[in-house]
Structure formats: C-alpha cells, structure tokens
C-alpha beads as a LAMMPS data file, in Angstrom:
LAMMPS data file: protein, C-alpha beads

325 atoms
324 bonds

1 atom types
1 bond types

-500.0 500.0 xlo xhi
-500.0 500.0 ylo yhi
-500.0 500.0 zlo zhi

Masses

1 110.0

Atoms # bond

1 1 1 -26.561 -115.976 368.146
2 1 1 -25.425 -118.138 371.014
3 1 1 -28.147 -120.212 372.801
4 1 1 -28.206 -118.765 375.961
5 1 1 -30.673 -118.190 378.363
6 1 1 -31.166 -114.021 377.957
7 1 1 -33.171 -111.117 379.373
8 1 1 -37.172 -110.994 379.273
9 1 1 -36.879 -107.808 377.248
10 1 1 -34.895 -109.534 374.228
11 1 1 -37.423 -110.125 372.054
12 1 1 -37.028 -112.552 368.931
13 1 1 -38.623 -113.570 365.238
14 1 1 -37.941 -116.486 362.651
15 1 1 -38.546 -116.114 359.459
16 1 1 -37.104 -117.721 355.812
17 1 1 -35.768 -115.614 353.381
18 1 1 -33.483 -114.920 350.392
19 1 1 -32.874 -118.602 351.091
20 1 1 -31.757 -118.869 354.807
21 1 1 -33.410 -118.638 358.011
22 1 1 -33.407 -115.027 359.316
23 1 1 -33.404 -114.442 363.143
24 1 1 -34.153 -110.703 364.481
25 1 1 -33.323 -110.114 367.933
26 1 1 -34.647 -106.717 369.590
27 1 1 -33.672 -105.129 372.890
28 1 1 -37.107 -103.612 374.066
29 1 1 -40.166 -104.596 376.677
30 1 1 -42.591 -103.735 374.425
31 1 1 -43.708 -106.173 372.458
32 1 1 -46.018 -104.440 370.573
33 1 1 -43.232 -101.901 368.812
34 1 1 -41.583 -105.286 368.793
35 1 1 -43.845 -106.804 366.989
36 1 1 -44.192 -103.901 364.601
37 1 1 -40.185 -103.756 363.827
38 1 1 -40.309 -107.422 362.822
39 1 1 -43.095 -107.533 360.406
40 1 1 -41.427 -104.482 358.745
41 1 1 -38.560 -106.030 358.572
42 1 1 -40.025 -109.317 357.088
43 1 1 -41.687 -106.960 354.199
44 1 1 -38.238 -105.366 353.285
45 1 1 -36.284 -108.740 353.117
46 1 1 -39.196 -109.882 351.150
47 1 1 -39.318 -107.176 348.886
48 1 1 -35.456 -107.277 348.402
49 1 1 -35.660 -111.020 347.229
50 1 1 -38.377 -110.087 344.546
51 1 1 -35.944 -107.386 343.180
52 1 1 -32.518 -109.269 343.635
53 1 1 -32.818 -113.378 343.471
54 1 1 -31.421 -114.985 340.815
55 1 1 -33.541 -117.902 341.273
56 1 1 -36.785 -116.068 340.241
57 1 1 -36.875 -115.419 336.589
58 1 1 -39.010 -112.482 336.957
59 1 1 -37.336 -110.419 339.168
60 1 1 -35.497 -107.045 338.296
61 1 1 -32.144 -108.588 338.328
62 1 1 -33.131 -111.550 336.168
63 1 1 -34.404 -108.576 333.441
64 1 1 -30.747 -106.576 334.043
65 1 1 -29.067 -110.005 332.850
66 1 1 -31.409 -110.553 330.203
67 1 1 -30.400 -107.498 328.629
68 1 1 -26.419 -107.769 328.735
69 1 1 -24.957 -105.207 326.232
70 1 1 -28.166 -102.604 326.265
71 1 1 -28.229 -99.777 328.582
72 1 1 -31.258 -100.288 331.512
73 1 1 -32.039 -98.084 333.885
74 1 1 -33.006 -99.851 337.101
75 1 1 -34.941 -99.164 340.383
76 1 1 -33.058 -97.312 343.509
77 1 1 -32.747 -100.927 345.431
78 1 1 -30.694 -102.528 342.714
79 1 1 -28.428 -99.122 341.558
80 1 1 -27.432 -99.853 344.932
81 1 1 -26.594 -103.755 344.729
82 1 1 -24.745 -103.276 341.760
83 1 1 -22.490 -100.503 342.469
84 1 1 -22.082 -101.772 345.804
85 1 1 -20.741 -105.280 344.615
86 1 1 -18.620 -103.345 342.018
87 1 1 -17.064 -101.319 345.036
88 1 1 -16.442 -104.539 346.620
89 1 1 -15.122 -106.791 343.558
90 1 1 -12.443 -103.109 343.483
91 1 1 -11.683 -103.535 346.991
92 1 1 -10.906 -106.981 346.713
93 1 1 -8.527 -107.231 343.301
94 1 1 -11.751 -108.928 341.749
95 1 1 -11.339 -112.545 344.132
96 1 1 -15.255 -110.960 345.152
97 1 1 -16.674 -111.054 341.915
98 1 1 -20.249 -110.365 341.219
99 1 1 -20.041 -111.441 337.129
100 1 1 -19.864 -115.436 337.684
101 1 1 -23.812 -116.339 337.174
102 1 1 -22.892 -118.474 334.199
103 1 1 -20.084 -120.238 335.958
104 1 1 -22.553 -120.845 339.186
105 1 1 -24.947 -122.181 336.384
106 1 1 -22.167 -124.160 335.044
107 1 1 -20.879 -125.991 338.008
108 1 1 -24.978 -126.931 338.662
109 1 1 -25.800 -123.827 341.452
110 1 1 -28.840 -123.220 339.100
111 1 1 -31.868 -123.318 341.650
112 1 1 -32.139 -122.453 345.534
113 1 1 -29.378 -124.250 347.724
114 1 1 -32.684 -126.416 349.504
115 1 1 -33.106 -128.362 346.103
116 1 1 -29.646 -129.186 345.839
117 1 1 -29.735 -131.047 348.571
118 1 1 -32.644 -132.879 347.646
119 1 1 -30.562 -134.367 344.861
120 1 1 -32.307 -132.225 342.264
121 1 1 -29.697 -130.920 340.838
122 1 1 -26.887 -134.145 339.999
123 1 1 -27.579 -134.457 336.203
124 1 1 -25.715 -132.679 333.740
125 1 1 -27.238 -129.183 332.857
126 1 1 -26.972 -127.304 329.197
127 1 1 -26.936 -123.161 329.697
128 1 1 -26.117 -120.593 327.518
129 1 1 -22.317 -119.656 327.022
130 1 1 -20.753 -117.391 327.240
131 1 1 -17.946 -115.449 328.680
132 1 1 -18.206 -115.304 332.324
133 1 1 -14.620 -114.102 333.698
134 1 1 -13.751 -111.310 335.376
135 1 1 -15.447 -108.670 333.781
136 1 1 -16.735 -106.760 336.514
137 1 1 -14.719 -104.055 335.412
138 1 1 -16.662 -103.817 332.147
139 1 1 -19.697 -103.348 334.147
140 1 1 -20.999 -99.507 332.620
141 1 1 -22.661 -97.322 335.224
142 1 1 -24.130 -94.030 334.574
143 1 1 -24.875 -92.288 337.624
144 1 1 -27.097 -89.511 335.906
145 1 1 -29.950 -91.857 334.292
146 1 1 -28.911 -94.482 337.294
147 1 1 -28.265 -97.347 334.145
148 1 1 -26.462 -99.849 334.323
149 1 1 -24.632 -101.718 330.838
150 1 1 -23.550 -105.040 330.877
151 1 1 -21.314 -106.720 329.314
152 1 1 -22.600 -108.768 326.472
153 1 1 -23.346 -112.222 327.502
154 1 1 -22.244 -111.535 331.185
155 1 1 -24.941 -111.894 334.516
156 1 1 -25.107 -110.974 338.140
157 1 1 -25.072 -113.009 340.586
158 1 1 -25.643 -110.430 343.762
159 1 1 -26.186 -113.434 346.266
160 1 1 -24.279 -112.899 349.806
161 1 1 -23.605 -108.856 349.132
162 1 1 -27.615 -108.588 348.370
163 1 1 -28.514 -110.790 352.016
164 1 1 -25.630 -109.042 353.597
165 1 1 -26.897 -105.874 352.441
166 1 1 -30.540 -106.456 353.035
167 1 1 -29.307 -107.552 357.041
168 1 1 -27.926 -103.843 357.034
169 1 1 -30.967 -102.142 355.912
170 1 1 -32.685 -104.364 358.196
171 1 1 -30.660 -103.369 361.363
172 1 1 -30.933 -99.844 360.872
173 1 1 -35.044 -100.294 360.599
174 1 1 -35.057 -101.962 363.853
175 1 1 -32.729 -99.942 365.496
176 1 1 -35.264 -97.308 365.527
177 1 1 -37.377 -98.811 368.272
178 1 1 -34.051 -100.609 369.871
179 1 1 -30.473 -102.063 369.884
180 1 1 -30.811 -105.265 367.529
181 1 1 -29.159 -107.982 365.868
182 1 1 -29.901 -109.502 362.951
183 1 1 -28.539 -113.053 361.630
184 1 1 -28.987 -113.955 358.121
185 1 1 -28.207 -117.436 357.920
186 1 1 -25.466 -117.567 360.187
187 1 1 -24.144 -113.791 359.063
188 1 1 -24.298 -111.557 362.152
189 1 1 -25.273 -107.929 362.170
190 1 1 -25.237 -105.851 365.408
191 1 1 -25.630 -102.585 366.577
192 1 1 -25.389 -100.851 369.809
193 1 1 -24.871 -103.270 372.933
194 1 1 -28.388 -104.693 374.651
195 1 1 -29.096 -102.905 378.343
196 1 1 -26.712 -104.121 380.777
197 1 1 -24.693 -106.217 378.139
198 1 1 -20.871 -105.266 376.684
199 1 1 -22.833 -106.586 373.530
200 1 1 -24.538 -109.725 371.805
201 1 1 -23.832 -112.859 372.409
202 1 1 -22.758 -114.716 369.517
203 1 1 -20.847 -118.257 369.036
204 1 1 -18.746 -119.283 366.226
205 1 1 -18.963 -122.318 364.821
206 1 1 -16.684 -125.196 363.675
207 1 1 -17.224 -126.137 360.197
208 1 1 -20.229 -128.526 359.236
209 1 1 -19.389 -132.087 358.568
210 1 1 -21.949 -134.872 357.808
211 1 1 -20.545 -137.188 360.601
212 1 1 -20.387 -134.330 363.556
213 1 1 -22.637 -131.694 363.869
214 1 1 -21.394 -127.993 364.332
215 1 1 -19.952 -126.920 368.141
216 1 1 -18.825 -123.757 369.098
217 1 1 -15.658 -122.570 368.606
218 1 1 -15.444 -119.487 370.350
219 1 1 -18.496 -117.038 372.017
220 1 1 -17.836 -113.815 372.683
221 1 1 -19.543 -110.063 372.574
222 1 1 -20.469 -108.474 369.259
223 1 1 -21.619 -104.801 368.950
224 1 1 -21.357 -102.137 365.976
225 1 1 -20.548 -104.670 363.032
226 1 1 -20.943 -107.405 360.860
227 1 1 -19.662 -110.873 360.809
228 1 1 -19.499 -112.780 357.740
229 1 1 -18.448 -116.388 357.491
230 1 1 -17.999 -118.025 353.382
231 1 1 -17.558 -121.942 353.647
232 1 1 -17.264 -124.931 351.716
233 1 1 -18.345 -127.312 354.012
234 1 1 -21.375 -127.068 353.868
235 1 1 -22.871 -125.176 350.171
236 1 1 -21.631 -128.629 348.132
237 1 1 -23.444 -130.839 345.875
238 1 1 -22.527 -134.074 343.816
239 1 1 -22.206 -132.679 339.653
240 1 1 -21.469 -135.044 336.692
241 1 1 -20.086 -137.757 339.567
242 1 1 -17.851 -134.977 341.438
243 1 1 -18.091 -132.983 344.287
244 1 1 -19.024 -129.038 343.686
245 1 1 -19.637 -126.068 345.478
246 1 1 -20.772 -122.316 345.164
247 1 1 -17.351 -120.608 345.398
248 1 1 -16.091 -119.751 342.129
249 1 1 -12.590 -119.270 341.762
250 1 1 -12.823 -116.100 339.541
251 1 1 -9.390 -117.114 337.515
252 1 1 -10.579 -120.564 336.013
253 1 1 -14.439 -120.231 336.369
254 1 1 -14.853 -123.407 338.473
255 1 1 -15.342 -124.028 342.103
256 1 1 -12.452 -122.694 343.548
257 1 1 -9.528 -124.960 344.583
258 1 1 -9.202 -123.913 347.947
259 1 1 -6.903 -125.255 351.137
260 1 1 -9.604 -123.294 353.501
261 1 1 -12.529 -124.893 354.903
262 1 1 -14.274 -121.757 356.133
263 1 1 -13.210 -118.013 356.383
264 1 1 -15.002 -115.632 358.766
265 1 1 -14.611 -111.680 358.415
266 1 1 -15.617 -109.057 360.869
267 1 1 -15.836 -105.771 358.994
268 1 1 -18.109 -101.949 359.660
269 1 1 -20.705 -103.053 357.043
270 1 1 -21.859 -106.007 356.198
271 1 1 -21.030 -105.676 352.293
272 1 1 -17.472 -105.811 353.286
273 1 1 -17.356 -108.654 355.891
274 1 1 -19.386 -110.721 353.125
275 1 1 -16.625 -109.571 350.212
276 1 1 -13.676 -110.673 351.662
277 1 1 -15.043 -113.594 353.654
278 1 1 -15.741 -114.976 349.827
279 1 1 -12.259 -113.450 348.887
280 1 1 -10.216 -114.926 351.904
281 1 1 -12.194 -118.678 351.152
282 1 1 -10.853 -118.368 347.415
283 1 1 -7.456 -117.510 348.347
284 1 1 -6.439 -119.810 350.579
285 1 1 -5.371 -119.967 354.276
286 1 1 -2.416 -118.170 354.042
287 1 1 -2.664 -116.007 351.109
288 1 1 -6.334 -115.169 352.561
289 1 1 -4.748 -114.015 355.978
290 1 1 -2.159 -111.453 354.370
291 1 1 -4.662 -110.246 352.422
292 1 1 -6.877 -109.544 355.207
293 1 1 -3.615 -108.219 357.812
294 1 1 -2.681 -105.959 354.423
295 1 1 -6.298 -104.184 354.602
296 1 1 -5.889 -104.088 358.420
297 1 1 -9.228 -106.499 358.588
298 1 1 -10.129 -108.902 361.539
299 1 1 -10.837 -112.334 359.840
300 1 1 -10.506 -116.172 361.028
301 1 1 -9.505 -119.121 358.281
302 1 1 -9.846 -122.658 359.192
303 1 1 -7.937 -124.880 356.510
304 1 1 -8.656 -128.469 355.447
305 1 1 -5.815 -129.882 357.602
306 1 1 -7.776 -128.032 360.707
307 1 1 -5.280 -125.595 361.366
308 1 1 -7.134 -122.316 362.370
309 1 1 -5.087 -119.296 361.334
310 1 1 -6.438 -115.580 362.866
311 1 1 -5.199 -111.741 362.479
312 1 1 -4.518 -109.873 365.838
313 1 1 -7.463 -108.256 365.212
314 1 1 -9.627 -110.788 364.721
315 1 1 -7.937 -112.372 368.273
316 1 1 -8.845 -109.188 369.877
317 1 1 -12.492 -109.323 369.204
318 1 1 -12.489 -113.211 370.453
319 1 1 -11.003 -112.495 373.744
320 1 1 -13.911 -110.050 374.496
321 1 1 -12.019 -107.079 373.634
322 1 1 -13.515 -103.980 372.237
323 1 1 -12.819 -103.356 368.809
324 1 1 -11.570 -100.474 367.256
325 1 1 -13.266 -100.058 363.485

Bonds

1 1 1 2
2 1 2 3
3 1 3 4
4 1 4 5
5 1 5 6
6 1 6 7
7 1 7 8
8 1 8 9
9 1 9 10
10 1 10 11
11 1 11 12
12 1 12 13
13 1 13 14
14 1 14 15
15 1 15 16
16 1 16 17
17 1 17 18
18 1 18 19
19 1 19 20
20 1 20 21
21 1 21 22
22 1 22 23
23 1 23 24
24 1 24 25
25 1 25 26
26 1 26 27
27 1 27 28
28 1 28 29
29 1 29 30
30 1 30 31
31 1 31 32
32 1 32 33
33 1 33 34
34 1 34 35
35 1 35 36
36 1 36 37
37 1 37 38
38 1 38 39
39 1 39 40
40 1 40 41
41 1 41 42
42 1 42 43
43 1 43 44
44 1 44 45
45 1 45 46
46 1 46 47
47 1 47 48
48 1 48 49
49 1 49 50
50 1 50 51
51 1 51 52
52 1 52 53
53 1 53 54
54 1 54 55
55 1 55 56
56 1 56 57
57 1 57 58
58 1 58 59
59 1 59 60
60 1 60 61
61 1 61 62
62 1 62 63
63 1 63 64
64 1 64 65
65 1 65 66
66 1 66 67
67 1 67 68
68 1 68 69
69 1 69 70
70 1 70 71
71 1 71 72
72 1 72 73
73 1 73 74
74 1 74 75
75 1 75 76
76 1 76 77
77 1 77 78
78 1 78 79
79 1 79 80
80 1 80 81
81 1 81 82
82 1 82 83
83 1 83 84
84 1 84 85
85 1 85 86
86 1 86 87
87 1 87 88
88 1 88 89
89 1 89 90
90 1 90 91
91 1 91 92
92 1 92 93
93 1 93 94
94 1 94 95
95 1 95 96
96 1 96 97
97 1 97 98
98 1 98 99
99 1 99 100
100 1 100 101
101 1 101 102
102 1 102 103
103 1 103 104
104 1 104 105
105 1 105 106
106 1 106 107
107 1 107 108
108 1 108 109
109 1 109 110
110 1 110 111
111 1 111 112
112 1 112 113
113 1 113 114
114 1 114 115
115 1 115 116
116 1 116 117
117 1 117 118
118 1 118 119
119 1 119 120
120 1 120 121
121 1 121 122
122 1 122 123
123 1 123 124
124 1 124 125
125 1 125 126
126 1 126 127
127 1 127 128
128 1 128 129
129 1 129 130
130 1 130 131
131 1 131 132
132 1 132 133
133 1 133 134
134 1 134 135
135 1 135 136
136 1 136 137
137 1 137 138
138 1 138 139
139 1 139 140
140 1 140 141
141 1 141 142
142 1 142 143
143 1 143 144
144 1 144 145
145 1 145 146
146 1 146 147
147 1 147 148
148 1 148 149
149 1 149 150
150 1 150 151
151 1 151 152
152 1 152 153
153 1 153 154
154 1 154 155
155 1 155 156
156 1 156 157
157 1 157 158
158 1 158 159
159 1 159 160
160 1 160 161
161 1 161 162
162 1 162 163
163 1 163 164
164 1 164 165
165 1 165 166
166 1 166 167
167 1 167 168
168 1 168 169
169 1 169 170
170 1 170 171
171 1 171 172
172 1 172 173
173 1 173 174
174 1 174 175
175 1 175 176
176 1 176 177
177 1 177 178
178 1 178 179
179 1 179 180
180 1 180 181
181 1 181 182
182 1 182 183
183 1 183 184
184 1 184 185
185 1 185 186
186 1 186 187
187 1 187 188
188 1 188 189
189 1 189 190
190 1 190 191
191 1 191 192
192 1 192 193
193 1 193 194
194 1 194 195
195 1 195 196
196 1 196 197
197 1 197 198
198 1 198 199
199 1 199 200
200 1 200 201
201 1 201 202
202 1 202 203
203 1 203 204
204 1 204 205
205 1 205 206
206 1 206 207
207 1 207 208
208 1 208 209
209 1 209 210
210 1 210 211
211 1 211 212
212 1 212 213
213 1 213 214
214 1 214 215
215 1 215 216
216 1 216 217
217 1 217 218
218 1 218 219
219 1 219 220
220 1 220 221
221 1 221 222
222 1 222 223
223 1 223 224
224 1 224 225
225 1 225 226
226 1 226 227
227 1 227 228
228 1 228 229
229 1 229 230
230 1 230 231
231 1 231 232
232 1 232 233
233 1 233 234
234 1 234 235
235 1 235 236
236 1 236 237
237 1 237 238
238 1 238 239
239 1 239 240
240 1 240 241
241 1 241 242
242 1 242 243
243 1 243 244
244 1 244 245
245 1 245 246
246 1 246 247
247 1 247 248
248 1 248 249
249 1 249 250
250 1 250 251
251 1 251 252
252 1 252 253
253 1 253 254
254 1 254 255
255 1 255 256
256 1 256 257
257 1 257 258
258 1 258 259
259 1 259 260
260 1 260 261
261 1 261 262
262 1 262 263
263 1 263 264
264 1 264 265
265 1 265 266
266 1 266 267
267 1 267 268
268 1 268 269
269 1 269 270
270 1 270 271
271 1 271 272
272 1 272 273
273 1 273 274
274 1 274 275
275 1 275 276
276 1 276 277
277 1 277 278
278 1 278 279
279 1 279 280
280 1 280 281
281 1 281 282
282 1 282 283
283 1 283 284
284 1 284 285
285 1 285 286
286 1 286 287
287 1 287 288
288 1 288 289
289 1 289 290
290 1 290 291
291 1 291 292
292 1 292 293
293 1 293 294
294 1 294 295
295 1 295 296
296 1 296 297
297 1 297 298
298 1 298 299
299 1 299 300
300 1 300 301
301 1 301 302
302 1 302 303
303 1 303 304
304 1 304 305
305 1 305 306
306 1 306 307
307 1 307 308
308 1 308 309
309 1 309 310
310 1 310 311
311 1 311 312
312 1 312 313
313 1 313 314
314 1 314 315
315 1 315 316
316 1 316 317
317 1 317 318
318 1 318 319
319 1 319 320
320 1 320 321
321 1 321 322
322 1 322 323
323 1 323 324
324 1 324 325
C-alpha cells in the first residue's frame, strides 16, 4: 500500500501472520463494523496457519505429509489448498510446484523465514530422503471421500498459494461491510475501488538490497485483483558456506539458478498471481516474460543486470489504465 496521506474513512489493522505482516485496509466510517471485519479476519488467517504451516508439526498438513502413500481424508480448508496448488502446478507446466518440502528442507528453509535471519539456520542439516521432484502429478485426489494420496516419501509445501489464498478469503469477508484491500506481506489483494478513488493506492517496489533500502518503482491504482511479487533478494540465507534461497528450481531440486531478481504478477485471484510470480522468478527474465505474454498475463521481471522487462499488459495497469481481466 503506498504511504500516502488518505481519507478519514479508510480504516486500517496490523497484524503477523502465516509469517509476514498482514495489513487490512477498509473503506467505511464506522469503526465499529470496522473493527468487527478485522478481528474476523485475524481469526481466519489464524486458523488457516494452524491447518496449513509447514513449520508447525502438528498441523493438518504436517499429518497429510506424514502419511505419504496412504489415502487421508482431510478437512474442507485443505481439499481446497491442495487441489488448488495442483490446478496451479497444471497451469504452469509444473515451474509452480507444490511437492518440493524436502528440497526446501534440503537447501536449509526448515523453520520460519525470521530465524533464518537470525543465523539459526547456517549449519548443515540431516532430513529424511527421499524423492522430491516433480511429482505433483502423482498427487491422488478423490473428490467423493475428499482424500487426498501422496506419493510415497513426497510433502507439501502450500506456502505462498496457502497466504495468497487465505488474502482471498480474507477480502471477500471484509468486503461485506466495505471495499478493502488486503496485503499479505507485500502481496496485494483488492476489490472494488474506495469512495471517490479510481482504486487503491499501491507502490511497487525495487528489489531489497542490504546497502539501499527499497524505493518505489512505480504507484499506481489497483482494484478487482491480486498482485503477487516472488523474489530472491530478499528470502536468502548463508547454507554450508553458500548463499541459498527459497525458490526451488523444480528440474534439479536446488535453489533455482535464476537471471531474475524479482517477478511481479497481476492476475483475477490471488492463487494465480502467486503461481506464476514463483514460475516467472524460476524461469528467467526472458523465458518468464513469454511465458506470461503466451497466457495473456500482466507481469513485471527485474533481472540481475537491472534491466526491467514488462508485458503490455502489465504497462497498462502502471500507467493508471483500467484493466481488462
């Protein structure tokens, strides 16, 4: 959301969860309904990140992977993480791919991104193997029991497509008392345009470095949509005396060896602008951007060597233009 000064009746609330900050913003004057909307809003993100974090061994997720190779049947909150990151992993020729949980493990992405940075996390770590490439596609569903069937030795990691997901949910539950954005950690969802507005407000950002903090790179109106940006400039940690991060490059397992710095996707849903803003980082700058003009997607890469590559569509929405999705 960009920091400027707005109306009285735009009402706001911080909160941490699923391991960013989360900031609601709410068109309305009453701050009571206000009020109301965020602290139901807190409880579902809450509730989402005791079904779906990997990072918490009890969770429902954590007992899916667990149980690779047996049929379980699973609540109604993760049938729908599951075959929604399946849908995704389709959409995008399997560059999204929700199976990699041992590789993340492997490359040191073991416990909440906060720890990393505390230097927690720069030993060398013994997990289970086991086969952890693309086999999303071996993932069993069965619609009529609502099971799911892993792959033996396979996990889930649901991470960006479960916050993205959970932002959704969270929109629609506030868009009951008002028109509302929600960013999780940087990933924007908006609905309808605030009173008197052609939309929200929003800045991107230049990439993070450790000698120059962030600036924006473009501001510009955002209504009806999601924007996703996947980076590795700033989700990196030091493993076995090298320098890691939590994109894995579903081909070789390994953090993925990548000429883009950041990618940023602006999609309907934001399950799809999270999906191929991971897809686009993986594949590069320029084999990210025909990927994304081929599926007719608006999406921004900025490479290593700073150049800062953009589809028409993506141009459209930063020059304040409505867009069409």
């Amino acid at each position: 959301m960009n920091q400027q000064p707005h109306p009285t009746t735009w009402q706001s609330h911080t909160f941490r969860a699923m391991g960013s900050q989360i900031v609601l913003w709410l068109d309305t004057a009453d701050w009571r309904d206000a009020a109301a909307a965020f602290a139901e809003v807190q409880g579902l993100f809450a509730h989402n990140e005791s079904v779906l974090s990997r990072f918490r061994p009890h969770s429902e997720l954590m007992q899916l992977n667990g149980r690779s190779g047996q049929w379980v049947t699973v609540s109604d909150m993760l049938w729908r993480e599951v075959t929604l990151a399946v849908q995704m992993a389709e959409m995008t020729n399997g560059r999204f791919d929700p199976t990699l949980l041992h590789a993340l493990q492997q490359a040191g992405y073991n416990q909440s991104f906060e720890h990393l940075t505390l230097g927690l996390n720069h030993g060398r770590h013994q997990i289970q193997d086991g086969p952890f490439l693309g086999h999303w596609r071996d993932i069993e569903l069965d619609e009529t029991r609502q099971a799911v069937r892993l792959p033996i030795g396979v996990g889930l990691d649901l991470g960006g497509i479960a916050k993205g997901d959970t932002a959704q949910q969270a929109l629609a539950l506030l868009e009951k008392t008002g028109p509302a954005l929600v960013d999780a950690g940087g990933d924007l969802v908006a609905g309808s345009a605030p009173l008197d507005c052609p939309g929200w407000p929003v800045a991107l950002s230049t990439p993070w470095t450790e000698t120059a903090p962030t600036s924006d790179l473009a501001t510009f109106w955002l209504t009806n949509g999601a924007l996703a940006t996947s980076g590795i400039d700033y989700r990196s940690w030091v493993q076995n005396g090298a320098v890691a991060h939590h994109l894995i490059d579903p081909q070789t397992g390994q953090p993925a060896n990548t000429d883009a710095l950041t990618a940023t996707v602006f999609a309907p849903e934001a399950a799809v602008a999270e999906a191929w803003a991971t897809a686009t980082l993986i594949a590069g700058t320029d084999t990210g951007i025909d990927n994304l003009l081929e599926h007719d997607l608006a999406g921004l890469v900025i490479g290593r060597d700073g150049r800062i590559l953009a589809t028409p569509a993506m141009d459209q929405l930063l020059q304040g233009t409505a867009l069409k999705i």
